[in-house]
NUVEX-410631 format. One line per field, with one value per residue (C-alpha): x, y, z; residue number from 1. Coordinates in steps of 0.2 Angstrom, whole numbers, plus 5000, padded with zeros to 4 digits. Layout:
xx c(X,...) .
yy c(Y,...) .
zz c(Z,...) .
resi c(NUM,...) .
//
This chain:
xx c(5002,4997,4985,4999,5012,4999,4995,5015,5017,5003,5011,5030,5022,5010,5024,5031,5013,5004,5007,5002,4986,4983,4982,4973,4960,4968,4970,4956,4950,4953,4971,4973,4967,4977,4993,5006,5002,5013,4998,4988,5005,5008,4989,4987,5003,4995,4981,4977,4969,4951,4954,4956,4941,4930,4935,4925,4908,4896,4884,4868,4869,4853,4849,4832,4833,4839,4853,4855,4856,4868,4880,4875,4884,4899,4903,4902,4915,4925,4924,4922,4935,4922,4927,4913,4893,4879,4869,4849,4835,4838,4843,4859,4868,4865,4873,4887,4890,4889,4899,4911,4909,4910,4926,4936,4929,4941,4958,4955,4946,4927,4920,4903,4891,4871,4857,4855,4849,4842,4853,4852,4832,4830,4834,4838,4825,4827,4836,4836,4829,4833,4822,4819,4832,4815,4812,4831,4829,4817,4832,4841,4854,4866,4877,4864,4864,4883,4880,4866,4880,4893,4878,4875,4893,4896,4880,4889,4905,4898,4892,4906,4902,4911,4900,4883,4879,4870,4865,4854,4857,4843,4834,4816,4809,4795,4781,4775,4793,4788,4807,4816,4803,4807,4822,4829,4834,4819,4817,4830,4848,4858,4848,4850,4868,4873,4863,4872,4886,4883,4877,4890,4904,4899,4899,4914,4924,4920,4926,4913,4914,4899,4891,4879,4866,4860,4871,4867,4852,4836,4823,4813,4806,4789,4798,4806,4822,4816,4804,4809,4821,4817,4822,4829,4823,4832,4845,4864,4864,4848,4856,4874,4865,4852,4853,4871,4874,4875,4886,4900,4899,4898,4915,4922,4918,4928,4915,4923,4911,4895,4882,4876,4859,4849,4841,4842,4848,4849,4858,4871,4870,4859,4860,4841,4838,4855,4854,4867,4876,4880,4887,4905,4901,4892,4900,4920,4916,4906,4908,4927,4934,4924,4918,4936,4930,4943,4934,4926,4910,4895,4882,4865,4861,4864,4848,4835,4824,4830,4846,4845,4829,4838,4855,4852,4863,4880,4879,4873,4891,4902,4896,4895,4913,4918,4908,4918,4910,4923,4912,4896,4883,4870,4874,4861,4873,4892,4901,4895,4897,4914,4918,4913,4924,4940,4935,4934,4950,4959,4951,4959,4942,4950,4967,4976,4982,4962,4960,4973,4970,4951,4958,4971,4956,4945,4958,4964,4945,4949,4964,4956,4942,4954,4956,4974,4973,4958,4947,4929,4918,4909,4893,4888,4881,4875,4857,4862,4877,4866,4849,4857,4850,4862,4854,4836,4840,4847,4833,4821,4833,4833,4812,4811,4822,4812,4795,4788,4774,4766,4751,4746,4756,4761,4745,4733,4739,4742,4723,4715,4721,4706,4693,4684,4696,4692,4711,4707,4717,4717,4722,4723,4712,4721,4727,4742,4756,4752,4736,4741,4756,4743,4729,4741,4740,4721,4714,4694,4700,4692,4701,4692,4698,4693,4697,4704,4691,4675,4657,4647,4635,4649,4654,4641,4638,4656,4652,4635,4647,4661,4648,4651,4670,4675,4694,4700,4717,4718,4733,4734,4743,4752,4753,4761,4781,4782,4774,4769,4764,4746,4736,4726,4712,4693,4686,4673,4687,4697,4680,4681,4698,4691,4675,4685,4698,4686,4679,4686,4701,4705,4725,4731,4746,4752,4764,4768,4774,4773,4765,4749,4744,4742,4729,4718,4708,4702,4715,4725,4707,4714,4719,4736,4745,4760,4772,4778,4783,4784,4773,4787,4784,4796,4789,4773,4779,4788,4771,4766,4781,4777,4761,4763,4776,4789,4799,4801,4798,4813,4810,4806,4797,4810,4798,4786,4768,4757,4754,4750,4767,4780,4800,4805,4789,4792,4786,4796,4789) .
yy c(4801,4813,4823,4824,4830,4843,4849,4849,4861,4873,4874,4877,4890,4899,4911,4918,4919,4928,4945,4942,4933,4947,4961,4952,4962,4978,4975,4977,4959,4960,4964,4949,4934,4941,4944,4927,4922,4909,4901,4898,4889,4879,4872,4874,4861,4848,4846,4831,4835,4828,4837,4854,4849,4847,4864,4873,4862,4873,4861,4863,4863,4864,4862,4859,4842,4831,4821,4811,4823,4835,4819,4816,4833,4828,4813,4824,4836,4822,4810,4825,4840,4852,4871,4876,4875,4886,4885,4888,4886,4884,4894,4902,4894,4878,4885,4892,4873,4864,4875,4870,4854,4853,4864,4850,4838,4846,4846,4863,4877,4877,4894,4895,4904,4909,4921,4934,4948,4956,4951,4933,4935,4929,4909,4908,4909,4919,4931,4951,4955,4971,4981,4973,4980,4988,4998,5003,5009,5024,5029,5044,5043,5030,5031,5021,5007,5006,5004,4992,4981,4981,4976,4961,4956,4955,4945,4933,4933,4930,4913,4909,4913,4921,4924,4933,4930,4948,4960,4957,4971,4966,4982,4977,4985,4972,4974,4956,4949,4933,4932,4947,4961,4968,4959,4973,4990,4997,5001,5017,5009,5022,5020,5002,5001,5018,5006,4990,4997,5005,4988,4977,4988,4991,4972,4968,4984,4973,4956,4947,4940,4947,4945,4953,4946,4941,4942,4951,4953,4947,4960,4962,4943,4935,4917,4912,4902,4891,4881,4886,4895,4914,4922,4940,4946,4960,4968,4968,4986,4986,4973,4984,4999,4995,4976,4977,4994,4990,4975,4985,4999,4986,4979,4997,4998,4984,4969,4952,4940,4939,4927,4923,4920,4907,4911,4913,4925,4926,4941,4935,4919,4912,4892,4888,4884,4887,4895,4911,4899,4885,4899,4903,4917,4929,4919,4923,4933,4947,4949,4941,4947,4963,4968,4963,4956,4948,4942,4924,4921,4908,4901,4902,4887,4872,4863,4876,4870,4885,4875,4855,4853,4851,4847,4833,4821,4832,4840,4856,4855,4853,4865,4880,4874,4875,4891,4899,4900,4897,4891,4878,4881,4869,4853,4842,4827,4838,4818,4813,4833,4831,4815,4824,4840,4828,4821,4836,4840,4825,4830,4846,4855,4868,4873,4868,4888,4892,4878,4881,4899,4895,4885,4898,4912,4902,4898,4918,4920,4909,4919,4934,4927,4922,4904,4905,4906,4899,4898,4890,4903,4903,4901,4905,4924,4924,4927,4943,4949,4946,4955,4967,4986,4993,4984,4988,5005,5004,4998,5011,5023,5013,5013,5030,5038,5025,5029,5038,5051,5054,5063,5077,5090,5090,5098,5087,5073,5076,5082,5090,5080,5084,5079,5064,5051,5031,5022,5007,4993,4981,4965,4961,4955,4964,4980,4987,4994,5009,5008,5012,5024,5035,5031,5042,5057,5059,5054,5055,5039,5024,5008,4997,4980,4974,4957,4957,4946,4955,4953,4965,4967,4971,4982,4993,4991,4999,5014,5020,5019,5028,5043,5049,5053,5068,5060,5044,5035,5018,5007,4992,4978,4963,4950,4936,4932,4938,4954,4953,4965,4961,4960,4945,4955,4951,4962,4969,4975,4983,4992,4999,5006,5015,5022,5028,5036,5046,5050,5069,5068,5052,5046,5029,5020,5007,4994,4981,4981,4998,4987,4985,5003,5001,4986,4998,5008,5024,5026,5039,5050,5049,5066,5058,5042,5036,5021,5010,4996,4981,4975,4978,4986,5000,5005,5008,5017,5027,5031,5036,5048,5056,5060,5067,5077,5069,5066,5074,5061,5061,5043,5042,5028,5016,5009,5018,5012,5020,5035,5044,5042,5037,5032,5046,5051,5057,5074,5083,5091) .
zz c(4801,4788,4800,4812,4803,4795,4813,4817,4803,4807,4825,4820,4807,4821,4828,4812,4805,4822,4818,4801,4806,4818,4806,4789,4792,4793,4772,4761,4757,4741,4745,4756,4743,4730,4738,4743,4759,4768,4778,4762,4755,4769,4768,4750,4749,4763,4753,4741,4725,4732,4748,4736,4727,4742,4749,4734,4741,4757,4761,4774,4790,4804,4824,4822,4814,4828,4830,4813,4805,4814,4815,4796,4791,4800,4791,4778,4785,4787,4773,4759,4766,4763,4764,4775,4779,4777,4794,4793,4806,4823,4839,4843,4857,4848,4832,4840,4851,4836,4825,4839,4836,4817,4819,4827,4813,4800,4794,4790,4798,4789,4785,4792,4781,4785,4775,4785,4778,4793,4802,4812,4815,4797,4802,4821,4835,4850,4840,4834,4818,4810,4795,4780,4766,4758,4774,4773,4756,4765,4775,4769,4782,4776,4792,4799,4789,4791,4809,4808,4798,4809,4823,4809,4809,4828,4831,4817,4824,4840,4836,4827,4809,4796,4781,4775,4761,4761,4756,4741,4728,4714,4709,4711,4696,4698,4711,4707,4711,4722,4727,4730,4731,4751,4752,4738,4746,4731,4711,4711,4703,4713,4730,4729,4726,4740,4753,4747,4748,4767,4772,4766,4771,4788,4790,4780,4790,4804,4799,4790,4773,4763,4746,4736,4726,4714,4699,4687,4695,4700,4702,4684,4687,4692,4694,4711,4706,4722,4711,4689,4681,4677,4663,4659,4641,4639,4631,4633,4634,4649,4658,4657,4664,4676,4683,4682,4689,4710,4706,4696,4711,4725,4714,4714,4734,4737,4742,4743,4738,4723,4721,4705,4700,4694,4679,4659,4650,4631,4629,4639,4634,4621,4627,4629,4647,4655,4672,4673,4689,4676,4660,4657,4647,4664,4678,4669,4655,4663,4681,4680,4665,4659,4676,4683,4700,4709,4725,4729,4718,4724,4716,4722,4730,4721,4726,4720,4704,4693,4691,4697,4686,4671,4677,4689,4699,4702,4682,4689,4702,4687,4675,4689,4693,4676,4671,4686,4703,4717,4730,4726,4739,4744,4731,4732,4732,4735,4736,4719,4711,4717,4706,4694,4694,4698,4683,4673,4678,4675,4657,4657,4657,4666,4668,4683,4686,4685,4697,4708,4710,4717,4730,4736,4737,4746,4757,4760,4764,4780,4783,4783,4794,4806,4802,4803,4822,4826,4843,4847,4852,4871,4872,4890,4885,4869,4871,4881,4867,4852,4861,4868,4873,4856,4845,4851,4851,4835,4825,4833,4826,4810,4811,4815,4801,4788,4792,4777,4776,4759,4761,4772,4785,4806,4809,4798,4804,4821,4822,4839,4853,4863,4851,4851,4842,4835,4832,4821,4817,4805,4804,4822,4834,4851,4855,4845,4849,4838,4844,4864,4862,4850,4862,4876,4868,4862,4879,4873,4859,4859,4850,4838,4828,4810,4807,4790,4784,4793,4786,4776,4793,4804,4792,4790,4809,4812,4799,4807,4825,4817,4814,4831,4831,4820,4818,4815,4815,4805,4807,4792,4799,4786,4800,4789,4790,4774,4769,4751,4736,4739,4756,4762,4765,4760,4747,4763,4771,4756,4754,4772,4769,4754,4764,4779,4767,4762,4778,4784,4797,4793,4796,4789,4792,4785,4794,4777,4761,4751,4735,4744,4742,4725,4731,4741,4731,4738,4752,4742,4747,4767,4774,4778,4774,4784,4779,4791,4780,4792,4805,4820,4837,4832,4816,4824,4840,4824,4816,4832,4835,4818,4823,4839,4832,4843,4827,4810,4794,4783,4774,4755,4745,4739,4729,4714,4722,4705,4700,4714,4725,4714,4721,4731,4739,4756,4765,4779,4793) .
resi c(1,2,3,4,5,6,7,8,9,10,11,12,13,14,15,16,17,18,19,20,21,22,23,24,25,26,27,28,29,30,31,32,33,34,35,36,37,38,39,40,41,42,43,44,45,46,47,48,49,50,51,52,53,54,55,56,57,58,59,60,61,62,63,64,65,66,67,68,69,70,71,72,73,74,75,76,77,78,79,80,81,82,83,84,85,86,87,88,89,90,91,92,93,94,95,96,97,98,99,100,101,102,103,104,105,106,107,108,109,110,111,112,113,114,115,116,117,118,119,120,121,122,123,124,125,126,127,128,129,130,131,132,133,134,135,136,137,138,139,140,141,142,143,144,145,146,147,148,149,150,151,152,153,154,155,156,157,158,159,160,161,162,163,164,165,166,167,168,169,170,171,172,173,174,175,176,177,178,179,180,181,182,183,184,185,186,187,188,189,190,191,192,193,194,195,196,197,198,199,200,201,202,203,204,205,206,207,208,209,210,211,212,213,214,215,216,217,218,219,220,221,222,223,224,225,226,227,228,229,230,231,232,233,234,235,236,237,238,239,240,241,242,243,244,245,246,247,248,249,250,251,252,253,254,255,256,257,258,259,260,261,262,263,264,265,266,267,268,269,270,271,272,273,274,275,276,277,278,279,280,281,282,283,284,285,286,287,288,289,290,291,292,293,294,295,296,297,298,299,300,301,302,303,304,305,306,307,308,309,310,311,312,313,314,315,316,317,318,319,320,321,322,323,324,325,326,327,328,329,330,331,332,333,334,335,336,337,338,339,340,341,342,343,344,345,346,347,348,349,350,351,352,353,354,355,356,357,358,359,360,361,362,363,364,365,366,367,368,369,370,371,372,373,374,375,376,377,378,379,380,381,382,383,384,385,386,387,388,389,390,391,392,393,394,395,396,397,398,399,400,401,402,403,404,405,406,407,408,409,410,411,412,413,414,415,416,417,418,419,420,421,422,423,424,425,426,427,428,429,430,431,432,433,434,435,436,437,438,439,440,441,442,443,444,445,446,447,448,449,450,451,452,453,454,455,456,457,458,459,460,461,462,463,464,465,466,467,468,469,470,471,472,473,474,475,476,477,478,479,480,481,482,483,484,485,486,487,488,489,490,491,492,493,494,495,496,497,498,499,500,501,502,503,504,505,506,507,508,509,510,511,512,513,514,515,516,517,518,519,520,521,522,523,524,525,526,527,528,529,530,531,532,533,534,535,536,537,538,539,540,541,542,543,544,545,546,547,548,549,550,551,552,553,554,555,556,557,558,559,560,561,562,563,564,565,566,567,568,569,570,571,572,573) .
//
């Protein structure tokens, strides 16, 4: 009886509140969650005190792990009220069908979250992939990144989801960063929160609720929260002017959502082995109450060691809750973290206003989302809308105003055409894609292959061969998923890079992280040195265009690599 006079109500309210619904996103966000909103009261007041608690809890959600555990998650959606679900691997058709489905499970209308940094490549299959934020720290253009965000938010909304928890604005002041490093735009404060702010606003501008991460900031670490708790050992007054600085301009800009961190910080908060998600003092004392941010805050997810290793079985849930995160992402047990929070109120803990008022936000975000009127989505063209031509055309654009030269000129890296040419990849065991669109253009080439772990014989073999070609491009391929600080390469074939450098008329380019320079020895010797820093089809046919002059460079390091090419190193053409 209860669910049919909540449905009754949202029907005789549906009229009234369709020109409102219609234009919630013409507001700023920020606008629309603070402002009364007959929808939110009308839900708001059909809501049990269990049902509000459960609407703080975002809890996993998969297609690749069968049908238990899809129907596991709904009896969750069911039983628990939950707000909303954070979706991770699987393929896109099968999200968007069962977001359907878990939709029709709820009283409410869930918001559906995912990571995607770049874009929906970074969990689905069968999906586009756009740069890493490192490479779009190179760009200079942040037009571009604008555009690549409202790509990101249509590919969302296309499935059916409503929030990305992106981009990530850590400055990433620490090569050996095992968590962040190219998923942070680069080490420059300003850079970091200009492209953060491009990216999140093109997405949010088109409809998708966006937050940046992680508060107060995640870069200067060698800890991934995945598996311990970091700590940050600096000053109030460092943490104020560098870590801090993208969040207080992303706040300034407008963003609507922030994730906080997990991680310890004595300056902030001296408590010995408190995770920043779990302290009252940074989650409402800084970002709330001295940084005046008005939008939704999440906590990183809930299940990570950084936080559950000391604060087990629901005690990590209440202590966010209570320090002032407004949505709890990824409890490892929500049912029992919810107990716990309805017990903490009923001990006045936290003040029913304070309580209240989370509730009401969280439920403007699925005003603004849409929610008020809300459709399943069709699945019949998605691999087509979310591949489409746009977006390939797009990141080729985003790949060729990234690529990054940082030594030599057009005509030394160009070389003569017509000489006698070796193009050498590493890393690979086939033909590249760098290595036949260069091959085009120097018709007397010849392609060769190192395999990153190749023998001293082989070695020396491929030196005395190499004699006979007076120019040489080398392309250095990082073929893992994700490119680290340091290659995988055997010491032989370091070495090789270090003697070909120093050969005359030798061109290298570099398709993976910009760290790894620092790793190769010698190779600042090379008479040029291009960054392409990803292993994509389109950086390398953007190499490619740079040398056959088909383009000009315009990118610049994001990143400070050593002494030789610092942040901001980039020559024009």
């Amino acid at each position: 009886m209860k669910q049919k006079n909540y449905i009754t109500c949202c029907l005789l309210l549906t009229f009234s509140l369709l020109t409102q619904a219609v234009s919630a996103q013409n507001k700023s966000f920020i606008t629309t969650i603070t402002e009364q909103n007959r929808w939110v009261d009308s839900v708001f007041k059909q809501l049990t005190r269990k049902e509000k608690i459960g609407q703080l809890f975002y809890v996993r959600a998969h297609t690749n792990r069968g049908k238990a555990y899809e129907d596991s998650v709904a009896t969750i959606i069911r039983d628990e009220h939950i707000g909303g679900l954070v979706f991770f691997q699987g393929g896109p058709v099968r999200h968007a069908n069962l977001i359907n489905l878990y939709q029709k499970q709820s009283r409410v209308p869930l918001l559906i979250a995912m990571d995607g940094e770049w874009g929906l490549g970074m969990r689905l299959d069968s999906s586009v992939s756009y740069p890493y934020q490192m490479t779009l720290g190179a760009i200079q253009d942040n037009t571009l990144i604008y555009k690549m965000g409202q790509m990101v938010a249509y590919d969302f909304k296309r499935l059916g989801m409503h929030i990305n928890f992106a981009p990530d604005m850590d400055v990433n002041n620490n090569p050996n960063n095992p968590v962040i490093n190219y998923r942070s735009f680069g080490d420059n404060k300003y850079n970091v929160a200009k492209k953060g702010i491009a990216y999140f606003t093109g997405m949010q501008d088109a409809g998708v609720i966006v937050f940046a991460k992680h508060f107060p900031g995640h870069g200067d670490t060698n800890v991934d929260s995945h598996f311990a708790l970091p700590q940050l050992p600096f000053t109030k007054g460092r943490l104020d002017s560098l870590e801090e600085y993208p969040f207080k301009q992303a706040i300034e800009a407008g963003i609507s959502g922030v994730m906080i961190a997990h991680m310890n910080i004595p300056a902030l908060d001296s408590t010995k082995n408190l995770p920043s998600t779990l302290s009252r003092p940074i989650v409402t004392g800084v970002l709330k109450d001295s940084l005046r941010f008005r939008g939704i805050v999440a906590s990183d997810a809930m299940e990570m060691q950084g936080v559950v290793k000391n604060f087990p079985n629901g005690e990590a849930d209440v202590r966010a809750f209570l320090a002032g995160n407004d949505l709890i992402e990824l409890s490892v047990n929500s049912k029992n973290g919810a107990k716990l929070i309805l017990k903490a109120i009923k001990k006045k803990q936290i003040s029913k206003e304070e309580f209240d008022a989370k509730i009401r936000k969280l439920l403007a975000a699925k005003y603004w989302a849409g929610l008020a009127n809300y459709k399943p989505v069709s699945s019949t063209t998605i691999p087509q809308d979310i591949n489409r031509t746009a977006a390939a055309e797009l990141i080729q654009q985003l790949a060729d105003a990234s690529v990054t030269v940082i030594k030599g000129s057009g005509q030394t890296i160009r070389q003569d055409p017509l000489k006698k040419t070796a193009i050498i990849s590493i890393g690979l065991d086939k033909p590249t894609v760098f290595q036949m669109e260069l091959s085009k253009w120097y018709p007397n080439s010849m392609i060769f292959h190192v395999d990153k772990n190749m023998g001293v014989p082989e070695m020396n073999r491929m030196l005395q061969v190499l004699k006979q070609y007076p120019q040489v491009f080398v392309s250095i391929h990082d073929t893992r998923t994700r490119p680290a600080s340091k290659l995988d390469y055997s010491n032989n074939v370091k070495l090789l890079i270090s003697e070909l450098a120093a050969k005359p008329n030798t061109v290298m380019s570099l398709f993976g992280n910009p760290y790894t320079i620092a790793g190769l020895p010698g190779i600042e010797k090379s008479t040029g040195i291009i960054v392409g820093y990803q292993k994509e089809d389109a950086m390398q046919r953007s190499a490619v265009k740079v040398i056959t002059g088909l383009i000009k460079p315009a990118g610049k390091l994001p990143v400070s690599v050593n002494a030789f090419f610092p942040t901001g190193t980039g020559i024009s053409f």
